[in-house]
C-alpha positions, -999 to 999 in steps of 0.1 A, spaced: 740 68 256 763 83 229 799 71 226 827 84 210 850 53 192 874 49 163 872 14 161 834 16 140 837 20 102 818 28 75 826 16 43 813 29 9 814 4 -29 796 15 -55 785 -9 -79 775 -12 -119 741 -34 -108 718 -44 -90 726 -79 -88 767 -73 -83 752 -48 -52 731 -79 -34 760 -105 -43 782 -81 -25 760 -70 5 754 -111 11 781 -119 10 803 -96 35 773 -98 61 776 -139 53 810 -138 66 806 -112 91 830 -91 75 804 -62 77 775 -62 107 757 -49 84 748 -37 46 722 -13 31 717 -7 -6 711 27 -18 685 34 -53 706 38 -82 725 69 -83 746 88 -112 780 88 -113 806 113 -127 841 102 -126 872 106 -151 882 67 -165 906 60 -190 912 97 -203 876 103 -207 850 118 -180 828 89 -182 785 86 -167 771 58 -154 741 49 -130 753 29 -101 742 15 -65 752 24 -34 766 3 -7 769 13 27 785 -17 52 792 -13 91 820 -27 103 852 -21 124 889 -9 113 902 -47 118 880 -64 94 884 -38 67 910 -56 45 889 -89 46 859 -67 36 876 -49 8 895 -82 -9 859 -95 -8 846 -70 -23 873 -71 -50 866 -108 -52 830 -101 -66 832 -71 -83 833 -64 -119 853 -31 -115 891 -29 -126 892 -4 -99 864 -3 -76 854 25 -50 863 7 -16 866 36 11 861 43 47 849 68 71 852 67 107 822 63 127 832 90 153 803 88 175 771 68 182 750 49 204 767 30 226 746 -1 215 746 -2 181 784 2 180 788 -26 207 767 -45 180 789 -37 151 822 -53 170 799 -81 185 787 -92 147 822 -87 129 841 -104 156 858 -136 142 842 -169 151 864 -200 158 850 -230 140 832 -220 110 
């Protein structure tokens, strides 16, 4: 069954490493600020930094989670990240399956006692 919702999110980081990608993805799933976390093979980046257009190879984070847990997520994020100004964004998740979006508020929901 498909359902349409604007409470699902998905939220896109890029990071400068491998390592900084799995600290990340660990860690928001760890606290259940994101259901869940895939990391995408190292992709180029274009991007104008500090006057200059700059290159550098990056990974790709993709996190489920819902519109209420987004500012825990991204101060998270910004707690492990190595970026000045990393890429935190969001896209609504404007239809899926009614299970796996029951899943994503199910496993983001905050627990009481740890």
């Amino acid at each position: 069954m498909i359902q349409n919702t604007s409470d699902c999110i998905e939220v896109r980081v890029t990071a400068g490493s491998r390592d900084e990608a799995d600290r990340i993805c660990s860690a928001v799933v760890e606290r259940r600020l994101a259901a869940g976390a895939q990391i995408v093979a190292p992709i180029e980046s274009t991007y104008w930094w500090a006057g200059k257009i700059q290159r550098s190879g990056e990974w790709l984070l993709l996190m489920t989670t819902t519109i209420g847990r987004f500012e825990d997520l991204a101060r998270c994020v910004r707690e492990l990240h190595s970026y000045e100004v990393p890429q935190i964004i969001a896209s609504a998740i404007v239809a899926g399956t009614t299970d796996y979006l029951e899943w994503i508020k199910r496993e983001t929901a905050p627990r009481s006692g740890g």
